[in-house]
N, CA, C and O atoms as a GROMACS GRO file, in nm:
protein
  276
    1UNK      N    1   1.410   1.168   0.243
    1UNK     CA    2   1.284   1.224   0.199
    1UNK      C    3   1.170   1.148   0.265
    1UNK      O    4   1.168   1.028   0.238
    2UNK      N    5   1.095   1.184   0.331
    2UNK     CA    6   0.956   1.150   0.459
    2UNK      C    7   0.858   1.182   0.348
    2UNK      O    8   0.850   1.294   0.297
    3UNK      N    9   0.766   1.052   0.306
    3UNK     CA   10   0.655   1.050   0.177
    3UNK      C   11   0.564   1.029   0.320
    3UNK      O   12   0.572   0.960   0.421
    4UNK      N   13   0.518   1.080   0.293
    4UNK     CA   14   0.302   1.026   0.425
    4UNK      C   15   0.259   0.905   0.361
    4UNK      O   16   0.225   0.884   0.245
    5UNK      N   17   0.268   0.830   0.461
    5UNK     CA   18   0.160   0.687   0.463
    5UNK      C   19   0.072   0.677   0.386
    5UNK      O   20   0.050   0.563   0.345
    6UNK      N   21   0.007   0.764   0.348
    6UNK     CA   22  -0.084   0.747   0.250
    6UNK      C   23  -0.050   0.780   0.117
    6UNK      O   24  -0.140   0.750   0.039
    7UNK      N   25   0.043   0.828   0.068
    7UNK     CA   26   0.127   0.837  -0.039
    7UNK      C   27   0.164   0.670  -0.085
    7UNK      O   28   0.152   0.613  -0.194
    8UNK      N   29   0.213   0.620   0.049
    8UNK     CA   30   0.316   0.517   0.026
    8UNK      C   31   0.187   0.415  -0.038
    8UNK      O   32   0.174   0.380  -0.155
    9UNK      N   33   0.110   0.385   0.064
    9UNK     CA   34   0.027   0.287   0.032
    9UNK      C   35  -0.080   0.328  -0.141
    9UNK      O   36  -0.131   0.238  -0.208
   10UNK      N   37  -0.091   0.489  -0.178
   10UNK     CA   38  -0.130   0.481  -0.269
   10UNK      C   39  -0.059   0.438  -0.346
   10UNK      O   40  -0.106   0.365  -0.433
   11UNK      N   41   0.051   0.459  -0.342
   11UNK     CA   42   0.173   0.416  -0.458
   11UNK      C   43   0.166   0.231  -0.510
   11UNK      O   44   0.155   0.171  -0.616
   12UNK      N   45   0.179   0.194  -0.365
   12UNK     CA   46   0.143   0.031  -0.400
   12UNK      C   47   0.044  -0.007  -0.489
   12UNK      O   48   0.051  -0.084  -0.585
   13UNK      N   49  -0.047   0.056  -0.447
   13UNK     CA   50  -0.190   0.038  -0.498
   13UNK      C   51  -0.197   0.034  -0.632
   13UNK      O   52  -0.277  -0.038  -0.691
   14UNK      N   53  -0.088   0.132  -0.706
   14UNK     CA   54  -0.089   0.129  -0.846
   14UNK      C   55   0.029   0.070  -0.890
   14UNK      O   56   0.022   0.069  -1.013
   15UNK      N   57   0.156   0.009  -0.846
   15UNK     CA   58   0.265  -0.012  -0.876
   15UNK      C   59   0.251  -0.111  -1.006
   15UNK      O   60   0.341  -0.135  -1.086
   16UNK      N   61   0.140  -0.154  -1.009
   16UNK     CA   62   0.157  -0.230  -1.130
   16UNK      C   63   0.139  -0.130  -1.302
   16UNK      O   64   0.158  -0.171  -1.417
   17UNK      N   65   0.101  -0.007  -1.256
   17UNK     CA   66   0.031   0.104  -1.338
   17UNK      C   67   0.192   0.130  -1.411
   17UNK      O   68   0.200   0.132  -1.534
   18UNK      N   69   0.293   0.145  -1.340
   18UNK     CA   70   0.439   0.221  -1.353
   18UNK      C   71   0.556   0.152  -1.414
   18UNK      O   72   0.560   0.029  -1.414
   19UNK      N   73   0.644   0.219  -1.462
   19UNK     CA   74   0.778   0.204  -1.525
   19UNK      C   75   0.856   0.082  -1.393
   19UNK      O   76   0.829   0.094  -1.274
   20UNK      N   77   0.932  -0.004  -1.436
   20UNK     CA   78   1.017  -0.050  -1.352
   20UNK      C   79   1.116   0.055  -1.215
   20UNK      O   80   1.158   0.017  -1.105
   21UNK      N   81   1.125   0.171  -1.271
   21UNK     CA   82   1.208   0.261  -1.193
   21UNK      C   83   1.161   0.322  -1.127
   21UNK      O   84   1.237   0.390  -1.058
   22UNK      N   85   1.021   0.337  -1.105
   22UNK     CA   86   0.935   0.413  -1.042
   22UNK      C   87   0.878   0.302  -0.951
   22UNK      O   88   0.860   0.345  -0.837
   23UNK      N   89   0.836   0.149  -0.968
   23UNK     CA   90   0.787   0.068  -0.904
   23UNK      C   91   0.913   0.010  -0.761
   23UNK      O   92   0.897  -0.028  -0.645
   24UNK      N   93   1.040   0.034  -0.857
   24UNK     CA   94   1.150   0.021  -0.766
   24UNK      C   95   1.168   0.097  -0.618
   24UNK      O   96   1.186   0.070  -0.499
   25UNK      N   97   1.148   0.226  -0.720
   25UNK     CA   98   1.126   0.341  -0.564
   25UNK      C   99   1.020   0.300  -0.492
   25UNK      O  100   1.042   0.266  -0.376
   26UNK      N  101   0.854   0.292  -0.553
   26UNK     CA  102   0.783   0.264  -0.455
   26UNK      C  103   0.775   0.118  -0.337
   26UNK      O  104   0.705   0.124  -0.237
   27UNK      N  105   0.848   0.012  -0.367
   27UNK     CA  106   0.936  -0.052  -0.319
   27UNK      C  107   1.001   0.004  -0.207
   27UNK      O  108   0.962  -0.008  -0.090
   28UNK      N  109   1.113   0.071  -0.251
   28UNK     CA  110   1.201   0.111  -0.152
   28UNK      C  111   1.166   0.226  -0.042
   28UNK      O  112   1.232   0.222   0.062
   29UNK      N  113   1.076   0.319  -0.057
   29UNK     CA  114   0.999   0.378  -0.001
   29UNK      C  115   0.869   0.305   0.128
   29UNK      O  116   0.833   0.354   0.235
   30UNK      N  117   0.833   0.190   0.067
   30UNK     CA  118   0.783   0.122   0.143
   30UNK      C  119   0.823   0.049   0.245
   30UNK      O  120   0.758   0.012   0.343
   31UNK      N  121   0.983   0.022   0.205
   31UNK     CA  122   1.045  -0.033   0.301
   31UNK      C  123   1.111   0.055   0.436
   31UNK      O  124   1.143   0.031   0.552
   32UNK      N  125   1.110   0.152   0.358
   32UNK     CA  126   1.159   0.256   0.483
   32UNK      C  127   1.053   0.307   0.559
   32UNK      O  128   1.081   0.394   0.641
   33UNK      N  129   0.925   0.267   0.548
   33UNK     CA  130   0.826   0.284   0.618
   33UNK      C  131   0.810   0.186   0.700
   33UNK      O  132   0.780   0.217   0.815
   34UNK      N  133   0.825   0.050   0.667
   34UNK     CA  134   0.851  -0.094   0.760
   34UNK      C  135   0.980  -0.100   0.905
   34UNK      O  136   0.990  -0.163   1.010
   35UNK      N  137   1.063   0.010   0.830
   35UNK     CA  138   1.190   0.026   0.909
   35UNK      C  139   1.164   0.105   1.019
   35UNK      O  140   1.206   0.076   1.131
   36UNK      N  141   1.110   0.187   0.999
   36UNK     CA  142   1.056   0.285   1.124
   36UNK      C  143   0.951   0.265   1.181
   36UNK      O  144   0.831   0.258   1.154
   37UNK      N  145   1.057   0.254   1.320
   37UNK     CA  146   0.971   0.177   1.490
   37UNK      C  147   0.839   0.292   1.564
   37UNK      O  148   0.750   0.270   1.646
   38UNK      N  149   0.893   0.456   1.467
   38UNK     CA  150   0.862   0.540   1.558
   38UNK      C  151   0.647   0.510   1.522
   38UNK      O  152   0.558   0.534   1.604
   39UNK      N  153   0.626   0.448   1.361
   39UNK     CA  154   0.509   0.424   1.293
   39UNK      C  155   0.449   0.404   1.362
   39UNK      O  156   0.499   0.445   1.467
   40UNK      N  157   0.309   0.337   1.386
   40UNK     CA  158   0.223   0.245   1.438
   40UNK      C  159   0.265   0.107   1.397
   40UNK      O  160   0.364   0.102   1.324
   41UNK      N  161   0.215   0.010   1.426
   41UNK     CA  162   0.281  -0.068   1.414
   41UNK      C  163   0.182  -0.120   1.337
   41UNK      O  164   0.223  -0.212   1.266
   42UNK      N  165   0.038  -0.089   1.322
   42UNK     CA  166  -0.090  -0.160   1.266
   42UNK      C  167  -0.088  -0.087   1.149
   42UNK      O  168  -0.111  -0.159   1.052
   43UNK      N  169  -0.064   0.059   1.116
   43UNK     CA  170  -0.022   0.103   0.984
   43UNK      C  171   0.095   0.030   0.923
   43UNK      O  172   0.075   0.019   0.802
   44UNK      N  173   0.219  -0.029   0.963
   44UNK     CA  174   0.353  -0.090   0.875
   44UNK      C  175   0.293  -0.202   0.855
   44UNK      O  176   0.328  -0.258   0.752
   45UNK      N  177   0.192  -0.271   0.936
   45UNK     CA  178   0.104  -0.394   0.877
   45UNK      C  179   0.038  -0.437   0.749
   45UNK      O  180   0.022  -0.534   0.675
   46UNK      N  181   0.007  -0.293   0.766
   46UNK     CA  182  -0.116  -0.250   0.633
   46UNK      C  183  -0.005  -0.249   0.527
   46UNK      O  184  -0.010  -0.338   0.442
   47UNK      N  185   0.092  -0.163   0.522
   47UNK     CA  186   0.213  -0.132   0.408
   47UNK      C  187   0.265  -0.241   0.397
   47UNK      O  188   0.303  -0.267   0.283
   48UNK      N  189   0.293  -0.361   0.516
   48UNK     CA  190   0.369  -0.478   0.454
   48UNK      C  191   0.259  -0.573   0.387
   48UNK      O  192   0.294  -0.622   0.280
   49UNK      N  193   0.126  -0.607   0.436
   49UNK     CA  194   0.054  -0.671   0.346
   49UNK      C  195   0.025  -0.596   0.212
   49UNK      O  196  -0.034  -0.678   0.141
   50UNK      N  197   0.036  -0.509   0.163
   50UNK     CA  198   0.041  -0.445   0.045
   50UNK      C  199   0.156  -0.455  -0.063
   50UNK      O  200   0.163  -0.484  -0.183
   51UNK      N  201   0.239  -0.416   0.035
   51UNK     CA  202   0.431  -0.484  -0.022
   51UNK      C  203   0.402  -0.596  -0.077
   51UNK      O  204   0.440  -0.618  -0.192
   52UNK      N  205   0.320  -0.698   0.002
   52UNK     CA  206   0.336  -0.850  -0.012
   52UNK      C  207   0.286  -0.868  -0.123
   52UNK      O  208   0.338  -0.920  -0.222
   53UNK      N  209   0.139  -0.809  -0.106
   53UNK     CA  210   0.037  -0.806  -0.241
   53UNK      C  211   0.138  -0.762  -0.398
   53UNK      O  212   0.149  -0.826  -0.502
   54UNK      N  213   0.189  -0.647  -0.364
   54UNK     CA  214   0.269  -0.617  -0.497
   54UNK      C  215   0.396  -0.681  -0.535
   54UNK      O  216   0.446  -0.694  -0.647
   55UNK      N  217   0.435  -0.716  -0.433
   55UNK     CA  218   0.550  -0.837  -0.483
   55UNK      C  219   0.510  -0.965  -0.501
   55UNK      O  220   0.612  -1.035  -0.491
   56UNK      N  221   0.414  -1.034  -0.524
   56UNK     CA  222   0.348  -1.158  -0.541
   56UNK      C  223   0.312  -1.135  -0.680
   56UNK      O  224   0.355  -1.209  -0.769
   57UNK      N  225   0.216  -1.009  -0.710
   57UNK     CA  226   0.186  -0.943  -0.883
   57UNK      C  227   0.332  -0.950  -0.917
   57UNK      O  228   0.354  -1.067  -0.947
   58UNK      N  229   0.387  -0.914  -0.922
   58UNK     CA  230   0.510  -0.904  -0.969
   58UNK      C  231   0.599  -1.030  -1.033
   58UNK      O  232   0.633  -1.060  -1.148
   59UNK      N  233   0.623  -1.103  -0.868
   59UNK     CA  234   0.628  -1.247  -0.935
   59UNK      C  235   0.568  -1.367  -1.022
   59UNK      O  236   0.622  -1.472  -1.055
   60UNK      N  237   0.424  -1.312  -1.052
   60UNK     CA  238   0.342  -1.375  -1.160
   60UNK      C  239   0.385  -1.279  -1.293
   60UNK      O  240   0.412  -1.343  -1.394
   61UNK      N  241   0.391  -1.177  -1.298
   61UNK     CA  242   0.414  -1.094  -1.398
   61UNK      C  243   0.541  -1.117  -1.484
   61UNK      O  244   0.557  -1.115  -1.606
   62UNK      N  245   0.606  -1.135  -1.407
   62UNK     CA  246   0.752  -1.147  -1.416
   62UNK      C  247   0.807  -1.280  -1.499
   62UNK      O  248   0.903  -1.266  -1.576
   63UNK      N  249   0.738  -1.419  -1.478
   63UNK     CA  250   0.775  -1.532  -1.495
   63UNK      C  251   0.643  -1.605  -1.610
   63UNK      O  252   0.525  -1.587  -1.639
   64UNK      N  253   0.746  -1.683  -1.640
   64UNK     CA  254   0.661  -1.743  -1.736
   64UNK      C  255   0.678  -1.897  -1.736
   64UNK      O  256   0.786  -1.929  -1.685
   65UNK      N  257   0.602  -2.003  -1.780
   65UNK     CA  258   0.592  -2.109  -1.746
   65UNK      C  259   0.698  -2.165  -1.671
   65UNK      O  260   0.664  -2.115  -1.564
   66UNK      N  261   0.841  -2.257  -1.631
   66UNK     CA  262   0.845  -2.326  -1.495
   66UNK      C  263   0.960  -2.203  -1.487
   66UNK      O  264   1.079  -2.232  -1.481
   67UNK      N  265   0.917  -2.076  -1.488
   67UNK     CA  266   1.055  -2.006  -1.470
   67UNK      C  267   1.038  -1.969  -1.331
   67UNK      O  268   0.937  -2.031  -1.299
   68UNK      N  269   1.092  -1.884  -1.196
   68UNK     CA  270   1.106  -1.846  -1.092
   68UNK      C  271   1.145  -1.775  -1.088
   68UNK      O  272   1.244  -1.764  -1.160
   69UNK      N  273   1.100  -1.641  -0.985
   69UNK     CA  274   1.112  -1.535  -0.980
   69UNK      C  275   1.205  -1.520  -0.862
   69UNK      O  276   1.242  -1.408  -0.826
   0.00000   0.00000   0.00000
């Protein structure tokens, strides 16, 4: 299933808004946008600093005092 770039990156944008199963997909969706060479390469930039951004929320979200994510 081919989501448009701008889908993907809206999705990030809210991943903190969503169910675990839905944040999962947008995850995995994002990654298959990183995977493909045919992209720009300055757009998978944009999607991986965003990835980064939402997996960093995540790992604060996630953990609680000396725990690790």
């Amino acid at each position: 299933m081919t989501v448009p770039l701008r889908t993907v990156y809206a999705n990030l944008k809210r991943i903190d808004e969503v169910d675990v199963e839905t944040s999962a997909l947008y995850r995995q969706r994002a990654q298959e946008v990183l995977a493909q060479s045919d992209i720009n390469l300055g757009r998978r930039q944009v999607i991986a600093r965003r990835l980064m951004q939402a997996n960093q929320f995540l790992g604060m979200k996630a953990t609680t005092g000396g725990d690790s994510y």
